[in-house]
C-alpha positions, 0 to 999 in steps of 0.5 A: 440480444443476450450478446448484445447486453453482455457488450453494454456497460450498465453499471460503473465499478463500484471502486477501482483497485490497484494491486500487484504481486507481494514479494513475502510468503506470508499472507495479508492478517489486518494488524499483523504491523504494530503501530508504534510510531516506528520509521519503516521501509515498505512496499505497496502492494494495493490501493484503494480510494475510499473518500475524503482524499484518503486512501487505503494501502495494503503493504508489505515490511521490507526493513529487514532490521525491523521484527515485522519483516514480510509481515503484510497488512493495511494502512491509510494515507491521504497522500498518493503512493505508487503501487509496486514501489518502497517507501521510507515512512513513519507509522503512527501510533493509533492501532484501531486506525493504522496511518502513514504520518510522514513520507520520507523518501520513495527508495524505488524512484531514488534507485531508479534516478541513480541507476539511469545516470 
């Protein structure tokens, strides 16, 4: 009997979360990014959906230009980016409350396009 519940499934996940490897040495610190409104390229390394079509990231700086280069922190957004890849984005400016305002380009899909033709 104890094998037999072990198989079943009682309960569902509480929530599903995507994760991959980060490529920085430094560790996740929630406002690590300054939200200055700043054009960034970043790197996803998580998601989880939260609720009302928002999305919780946990992203990585990859602008090498940019003073929070490898710094890896958290970010809301309620369109829908792939784990894994770099996006070109704007930030806003509400430090309680750190959102991706616009989406510019996924620079992984772009490489990926020029590399297959």
């Amino acid at each position: 009997m104890a094998k037999q519940s072990a198989r079943s499934l009682l309960n569902k996940p509480l929530f599903n979360v995507n994760v991959r490897k980060k490529t920085s040495n430094k560790i996740t610190e929630i406002g690590s990014v300054k939200m200055e409104g700043q054009k960034l390229m970043i790197r996803i390394v998580g998601s989880q959906y939260l609720a009302q079509k928002v999305t919780q990231y946990r992203f990585e700086v990859v602008s090498k230009t940019s003073p929070y280069f490898g710094c890896v922190d958290f970010v809301y957004c309620n369109q829908t980016l792939r784990a894994a890849h770099v996006y070109s984005v704007r930030l806003n400016k509400e430090q309680k409350y750190p959102q991706i305002m616009k989406i510019y380009k996924d620079i992984t899909k772009e490489k990926k396009d020029r590399d297959g033709e």
